[in-house]
C-alpha positions in Angstrom: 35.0 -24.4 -27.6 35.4 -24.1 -23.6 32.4 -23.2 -21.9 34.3 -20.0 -20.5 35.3 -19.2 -23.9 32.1 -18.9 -25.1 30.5 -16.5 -22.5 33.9 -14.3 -23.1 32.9 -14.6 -26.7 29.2 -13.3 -25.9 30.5 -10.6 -24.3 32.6 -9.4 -27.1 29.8 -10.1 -29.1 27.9 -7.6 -27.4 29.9 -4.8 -27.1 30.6 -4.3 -30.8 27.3 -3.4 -31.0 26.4 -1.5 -27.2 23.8 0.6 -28.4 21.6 -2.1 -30.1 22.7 -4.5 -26.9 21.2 -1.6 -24.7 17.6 -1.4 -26.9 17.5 -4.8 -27.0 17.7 -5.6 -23.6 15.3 -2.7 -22.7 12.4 -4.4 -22.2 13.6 -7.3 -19.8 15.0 -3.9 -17.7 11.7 -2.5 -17.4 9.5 -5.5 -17.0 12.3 -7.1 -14.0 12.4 -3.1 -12.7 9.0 -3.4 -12.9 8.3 -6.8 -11.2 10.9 -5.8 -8.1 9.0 -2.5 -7.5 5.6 -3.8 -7.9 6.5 -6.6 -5.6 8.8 -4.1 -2.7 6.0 -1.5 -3.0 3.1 -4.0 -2.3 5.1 -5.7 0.5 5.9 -1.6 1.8 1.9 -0.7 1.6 1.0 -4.3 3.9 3.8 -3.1 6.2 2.0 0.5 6.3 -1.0 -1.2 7.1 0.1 -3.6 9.7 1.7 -0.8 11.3 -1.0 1.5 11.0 -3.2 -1.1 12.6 -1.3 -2.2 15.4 -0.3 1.1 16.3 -3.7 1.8 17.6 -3.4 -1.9 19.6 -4.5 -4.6 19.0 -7.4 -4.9 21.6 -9.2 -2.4 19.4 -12.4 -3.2 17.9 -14.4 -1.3 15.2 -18.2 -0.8 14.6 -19.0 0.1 11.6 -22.4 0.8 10.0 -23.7 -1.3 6.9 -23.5 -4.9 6.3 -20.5 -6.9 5.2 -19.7 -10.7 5.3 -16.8 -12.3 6.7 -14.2 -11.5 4.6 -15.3 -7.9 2.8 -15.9 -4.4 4.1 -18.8 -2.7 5.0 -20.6 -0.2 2.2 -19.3 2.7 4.6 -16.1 1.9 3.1 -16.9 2.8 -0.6 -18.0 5.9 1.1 -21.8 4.9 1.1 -24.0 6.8 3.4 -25.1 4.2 6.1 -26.8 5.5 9.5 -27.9 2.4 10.9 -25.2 2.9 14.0 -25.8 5.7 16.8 -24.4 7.0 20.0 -27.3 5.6 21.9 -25.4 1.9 20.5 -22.2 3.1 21.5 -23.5 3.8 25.0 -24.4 0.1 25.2 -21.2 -0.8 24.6 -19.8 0.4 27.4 -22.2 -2.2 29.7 -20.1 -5.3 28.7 -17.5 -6.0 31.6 -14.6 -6.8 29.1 -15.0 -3.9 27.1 -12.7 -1.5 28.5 -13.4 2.1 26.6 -15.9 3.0 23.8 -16.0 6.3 21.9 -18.1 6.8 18.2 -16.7 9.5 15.5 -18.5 11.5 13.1 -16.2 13.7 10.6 -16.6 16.5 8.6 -14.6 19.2 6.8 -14.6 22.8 6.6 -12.2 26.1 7.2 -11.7 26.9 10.7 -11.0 30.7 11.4 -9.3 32.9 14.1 -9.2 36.3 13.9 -7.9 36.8 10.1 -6.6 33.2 10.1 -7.7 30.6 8.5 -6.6 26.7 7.6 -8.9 23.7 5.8 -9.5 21.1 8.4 -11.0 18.2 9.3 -13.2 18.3 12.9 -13.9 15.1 14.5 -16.9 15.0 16.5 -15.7 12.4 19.6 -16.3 12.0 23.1 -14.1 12.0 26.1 -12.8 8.7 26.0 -11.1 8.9 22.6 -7.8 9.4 25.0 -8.1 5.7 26.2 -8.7 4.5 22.9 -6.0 6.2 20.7 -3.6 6.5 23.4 -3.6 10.0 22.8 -2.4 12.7 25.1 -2.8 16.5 25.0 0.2 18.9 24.7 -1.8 21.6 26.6 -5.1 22.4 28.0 -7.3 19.4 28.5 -9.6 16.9 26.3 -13.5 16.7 27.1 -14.7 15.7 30.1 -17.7 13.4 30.6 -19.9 16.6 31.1 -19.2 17.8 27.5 -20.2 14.6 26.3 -23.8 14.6 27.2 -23.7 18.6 26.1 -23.9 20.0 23.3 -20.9 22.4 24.1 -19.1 24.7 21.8 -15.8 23.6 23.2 -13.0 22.3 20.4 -9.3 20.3 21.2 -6.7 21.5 18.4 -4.6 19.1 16.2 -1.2 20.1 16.9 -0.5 21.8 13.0 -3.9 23.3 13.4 -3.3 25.1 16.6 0.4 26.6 14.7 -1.2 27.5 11.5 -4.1 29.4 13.5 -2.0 30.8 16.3 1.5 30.3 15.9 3.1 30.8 19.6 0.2 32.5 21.1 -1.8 30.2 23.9 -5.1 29.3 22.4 -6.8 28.0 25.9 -9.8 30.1 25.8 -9.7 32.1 22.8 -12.7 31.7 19.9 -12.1 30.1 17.2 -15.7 29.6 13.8 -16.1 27.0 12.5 -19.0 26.7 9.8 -19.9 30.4 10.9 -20.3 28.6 15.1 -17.9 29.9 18.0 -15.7 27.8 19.8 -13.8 28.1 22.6 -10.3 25.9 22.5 -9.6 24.0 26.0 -6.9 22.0 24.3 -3.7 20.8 22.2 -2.9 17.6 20.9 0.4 16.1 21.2 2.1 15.2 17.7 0.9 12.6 16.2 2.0 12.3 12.6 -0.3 10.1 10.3 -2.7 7.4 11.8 -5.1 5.4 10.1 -3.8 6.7 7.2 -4.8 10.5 8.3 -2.7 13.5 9.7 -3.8 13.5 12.8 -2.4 16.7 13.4 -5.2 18.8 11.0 -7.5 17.9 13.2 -9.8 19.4 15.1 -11.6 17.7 18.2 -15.1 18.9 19.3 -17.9 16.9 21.1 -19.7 14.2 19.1 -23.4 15.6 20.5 -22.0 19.1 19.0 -21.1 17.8 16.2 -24.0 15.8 14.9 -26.8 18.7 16.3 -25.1 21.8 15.0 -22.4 21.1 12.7 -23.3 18.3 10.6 -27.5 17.8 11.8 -27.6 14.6 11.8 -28.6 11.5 14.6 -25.9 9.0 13.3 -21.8 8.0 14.0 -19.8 7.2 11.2 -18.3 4.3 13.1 -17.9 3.0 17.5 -14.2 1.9 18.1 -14.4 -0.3 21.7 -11.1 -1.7 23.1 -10.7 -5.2 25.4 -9.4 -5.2 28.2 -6.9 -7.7 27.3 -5.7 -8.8 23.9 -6.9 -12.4 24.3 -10.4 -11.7 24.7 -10.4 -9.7 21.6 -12.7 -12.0 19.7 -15.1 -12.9 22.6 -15.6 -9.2 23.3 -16.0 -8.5 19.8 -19.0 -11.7 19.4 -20.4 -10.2 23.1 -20.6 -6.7 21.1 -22.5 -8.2 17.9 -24.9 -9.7 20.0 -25.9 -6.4 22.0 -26.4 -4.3 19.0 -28.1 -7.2 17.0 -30.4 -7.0 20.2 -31.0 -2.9 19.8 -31.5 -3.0 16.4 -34.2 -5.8 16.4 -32.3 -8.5 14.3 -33.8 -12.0 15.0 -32.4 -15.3 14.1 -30.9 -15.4 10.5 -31.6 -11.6 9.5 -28.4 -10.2 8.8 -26.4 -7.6 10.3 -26.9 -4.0 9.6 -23.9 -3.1 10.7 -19.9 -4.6 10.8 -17.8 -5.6 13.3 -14.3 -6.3 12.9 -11.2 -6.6 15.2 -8.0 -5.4 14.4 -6.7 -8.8 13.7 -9.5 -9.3 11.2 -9.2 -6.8 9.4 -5.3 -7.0 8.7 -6.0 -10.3 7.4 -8.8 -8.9 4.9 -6.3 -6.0 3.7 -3.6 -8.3 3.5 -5.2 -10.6 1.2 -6.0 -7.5 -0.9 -2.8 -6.2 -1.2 -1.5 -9.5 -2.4 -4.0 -10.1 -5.0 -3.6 -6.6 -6.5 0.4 -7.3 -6.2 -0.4 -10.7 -8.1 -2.5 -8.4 -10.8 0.6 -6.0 -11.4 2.9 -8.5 -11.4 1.2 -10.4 -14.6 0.8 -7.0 -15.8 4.7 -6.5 -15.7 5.2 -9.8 -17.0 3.8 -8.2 -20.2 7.0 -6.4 -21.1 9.0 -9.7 -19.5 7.3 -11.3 -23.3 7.4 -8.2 -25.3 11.2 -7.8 -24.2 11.7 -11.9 -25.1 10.5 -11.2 -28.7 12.6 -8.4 -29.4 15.5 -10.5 -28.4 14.3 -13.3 -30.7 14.2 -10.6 -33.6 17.4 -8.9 -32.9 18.8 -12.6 -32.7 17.6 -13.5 -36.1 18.9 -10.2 -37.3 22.4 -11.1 -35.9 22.2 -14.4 -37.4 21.6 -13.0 -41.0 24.9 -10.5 -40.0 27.0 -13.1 -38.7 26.2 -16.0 -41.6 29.9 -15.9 -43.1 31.2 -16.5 -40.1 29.1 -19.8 -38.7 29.9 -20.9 -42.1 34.0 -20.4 -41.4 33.3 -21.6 -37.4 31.6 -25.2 -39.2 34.0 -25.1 -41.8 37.1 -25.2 -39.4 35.3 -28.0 -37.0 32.7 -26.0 -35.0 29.7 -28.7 -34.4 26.1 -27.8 -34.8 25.7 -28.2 -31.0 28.6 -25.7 -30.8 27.0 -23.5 -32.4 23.5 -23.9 -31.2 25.2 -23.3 -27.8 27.0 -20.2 -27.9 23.8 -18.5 -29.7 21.7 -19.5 -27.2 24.4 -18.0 -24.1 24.9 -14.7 -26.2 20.8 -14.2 -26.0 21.2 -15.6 -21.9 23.5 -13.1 -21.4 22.1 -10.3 -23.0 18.4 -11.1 -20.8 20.6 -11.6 -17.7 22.4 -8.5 -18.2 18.7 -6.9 -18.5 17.7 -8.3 -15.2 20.1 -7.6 -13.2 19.7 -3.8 -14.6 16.6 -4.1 -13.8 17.1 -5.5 -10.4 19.2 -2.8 -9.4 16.5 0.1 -10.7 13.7 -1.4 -9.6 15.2 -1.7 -6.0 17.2 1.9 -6.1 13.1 3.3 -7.0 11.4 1.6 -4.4 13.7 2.8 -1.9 13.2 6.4 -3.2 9.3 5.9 -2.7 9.9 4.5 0.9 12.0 7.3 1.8 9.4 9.9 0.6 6.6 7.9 2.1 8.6 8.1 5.4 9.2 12.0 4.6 5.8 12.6 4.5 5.1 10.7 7.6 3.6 7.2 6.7 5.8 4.4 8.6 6.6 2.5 5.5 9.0 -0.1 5.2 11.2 -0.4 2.6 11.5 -4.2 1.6 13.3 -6.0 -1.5 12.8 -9.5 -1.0 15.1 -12.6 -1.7 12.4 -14.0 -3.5 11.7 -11.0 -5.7 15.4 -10.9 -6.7 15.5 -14.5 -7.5 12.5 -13.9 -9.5 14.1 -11.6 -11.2 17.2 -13.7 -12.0 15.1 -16.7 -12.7 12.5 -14.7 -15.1 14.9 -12.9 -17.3 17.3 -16.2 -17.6 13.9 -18.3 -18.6 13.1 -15.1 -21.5 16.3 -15.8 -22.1 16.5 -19.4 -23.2 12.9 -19.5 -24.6 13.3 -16.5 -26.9 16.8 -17.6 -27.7 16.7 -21.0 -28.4 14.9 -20.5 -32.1 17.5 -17.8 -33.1 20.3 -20.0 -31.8 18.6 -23.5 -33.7 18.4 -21.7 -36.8 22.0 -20.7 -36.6 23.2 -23.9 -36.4 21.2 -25.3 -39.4 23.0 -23.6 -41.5 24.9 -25.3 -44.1 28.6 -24.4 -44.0 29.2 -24.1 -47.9 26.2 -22.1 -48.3 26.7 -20.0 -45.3 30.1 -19.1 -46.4 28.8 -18.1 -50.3 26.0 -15.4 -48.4 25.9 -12.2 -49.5 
């Protein structure tokens, strides 16, 4: 029998039987749907996070408090309270020639209230050089000035969906807005901003890190310093020059380790990076699960067929079919059932991930959607391997059988 023959014989095969086909090849769609999203959706999240990183440049450089080594984050991250790190450091910062602009951030959360309006919001207490840093740009009124850095004025800047869900049209330069119960007078809108740093930007609220830490949030620390270079190939220079200051404030001789973290934006896309694609890696062996689970269920159904179809691989070796014949178009009927599977499962997995990157992009985040090569050839290759492994029993016991005895089964 022609090797064309027999795949056209698989398929007939097959359909006489669709619904069993379809719940056979069930799991190989889920675990290769499975596999391409896991894979598009990891390689989507790094692509979020390179572009949330360089967005913000990469001459950037972040001071966080807490100690970390090389390659992990600071205890900040986990959400640990550190307060080794203060404004007084961040001033320091700004007495290194390559360092371009410094500002520090402290964040809290509360409902901000105008007249009988009222929204949840995040306030970041900054300073007046958070322009330089973000790239930011106010839509109307005007950011801090210098002055309201070393106050401690009640003035606040607006996020740009803050300032419509408290005023709607109306100019807010110079009315009063509370927040935690404490007037403030509004010198400014943001521009749009959409999500950065994996935050709305436009929720915010902006007051003056001095206001922020004395009468909103009474405390002497900053959540974190962001510096930027000058130019992007001093990057790592300015960041060792900027250890080496605060090591120097804070007392830390010789080998004592860092209470604090400093990491440039390079850095830290490389330590993100390697995280995303060890948790892809994870999920992906996960998936694999249902890859095996799927391959038995083959086997079974196989063995079932087998017992179905006895009479007729006695009358197929009876007429001159040999045992490899047989062994052969067994083990192509099971390849073509777990390649159907894949490429099912190739097409859902890719027509979901593209659904999650275009609500990711709906809701703001700049995600890329991304179905590799490699993932589909994965795919292809994993399914076809299920394929043969879990086939090749069924099809070997098929063409043991004797042809007398197969043709006197009941």
């Amino acid at each position: 029998m022609g090797f064309i023959r027999i795949i056209k014989e698989s398929f007939k095969v097959l359909k006489t039987n669709k619904r069993r086909t379809f719940l056979t090849s069930l799991g190989i769609i889920i675990g290769v749907a499975s596999v391409i999203m896991i894979m598009s959706v990891g390689a989507g999240a790094q692509s979020l996070i390179f572009n949330q990183i360089t967005s913000s440049g990469a001459s950037l450089i972040a001071v966080m408090p807490g100690y970390s080594d090389e390659d992990g984050p600071p205890a900040s991250v986990f959400g640990i309270n550190v307060t080794t790190l203060t404004q007084d450091d961040a001033e320091a910062l700004k007495k290194i020639e390559r360092v371009e602009a410094v500002t520090s951030y402290v964040r809290g959360v509360d409902t901000a209230q105008y007249l009988n309006k009222t929204t949840d919001t995040t306030f970041v207490g900054t300073t007046s050089e958070y322009l330089k840093i973000e790239d930011a740009k106010t839509q109307i009124g005007t950011f801090f000035s210098q002055e309201d850095d070393k106050g401690v004025g009640k003035v606040a800047v607006l996020g740009w969906q803050t300032y419509k869900d408290l005023f709607g049209d109306e100019n807010p330069i110079g009315k009063r807005i509370k927040i935690k119960r404490e007037s403030f007078r509004v010198i400014g809108v943001m521009k749009k901003r959409g999500v950065v740093q994996f935050q709305n930007q436009d929720n915010l609220i902006f007051v003056p890190i001095k206001t922020a830490q004395k009468i909103l949030l009474g405390i002497n620390h900053v959540n974190i310093v962001r510096a930027k270079a000058r130019d992007n190939e001093n990057v790592k220079m300015v960041a060792s020059e900027i250890e080496s200051v605060i090591r120097e404030r804070h007392g830390l001789e010789g080998s004592e380790p860092n209470d604090f973290s400093v990491r440039d934006a390079a850095s830290g896309l490389e330590a993100l990076s390697s995280v995303t694609d060890a948790l892809k890696l994870f999920l992906s062996a996960i998936a694999a699960v249902s890859l095996i689970v799927g391959g038995i269920g083959i086997m079974n159904i196989m063995l079932i067929s087998i017992r179905e179809r006895t009479r007729e691989i006695g009358l197929r070796k009876a007429i001159g079919a040999t045992k490899d014949g047989i062994q052969t178009q067994f083990l192509i009927e099971a390849l073509v059932l777990t390649l159907l599977g894949g490429i099912i499962g190739i097409i859902i997995g890719a027509s979901v991930s593209a659904l999650i990157a275009f609500v990711a992009k709906y809701l703001g985040y700049d995600w890329d959607y991304v179905v590799s090569l490699g993932s589909i050839i994965m795919g292809v290759g994993v399914s076809s391997a299920v394929g043969i492994i879990f086939g090749w029993y069924p099809a070997k016991q098929a063409s043991d059988l004797e042809a007398v005895a197969a043709l006197h089964y009941e």
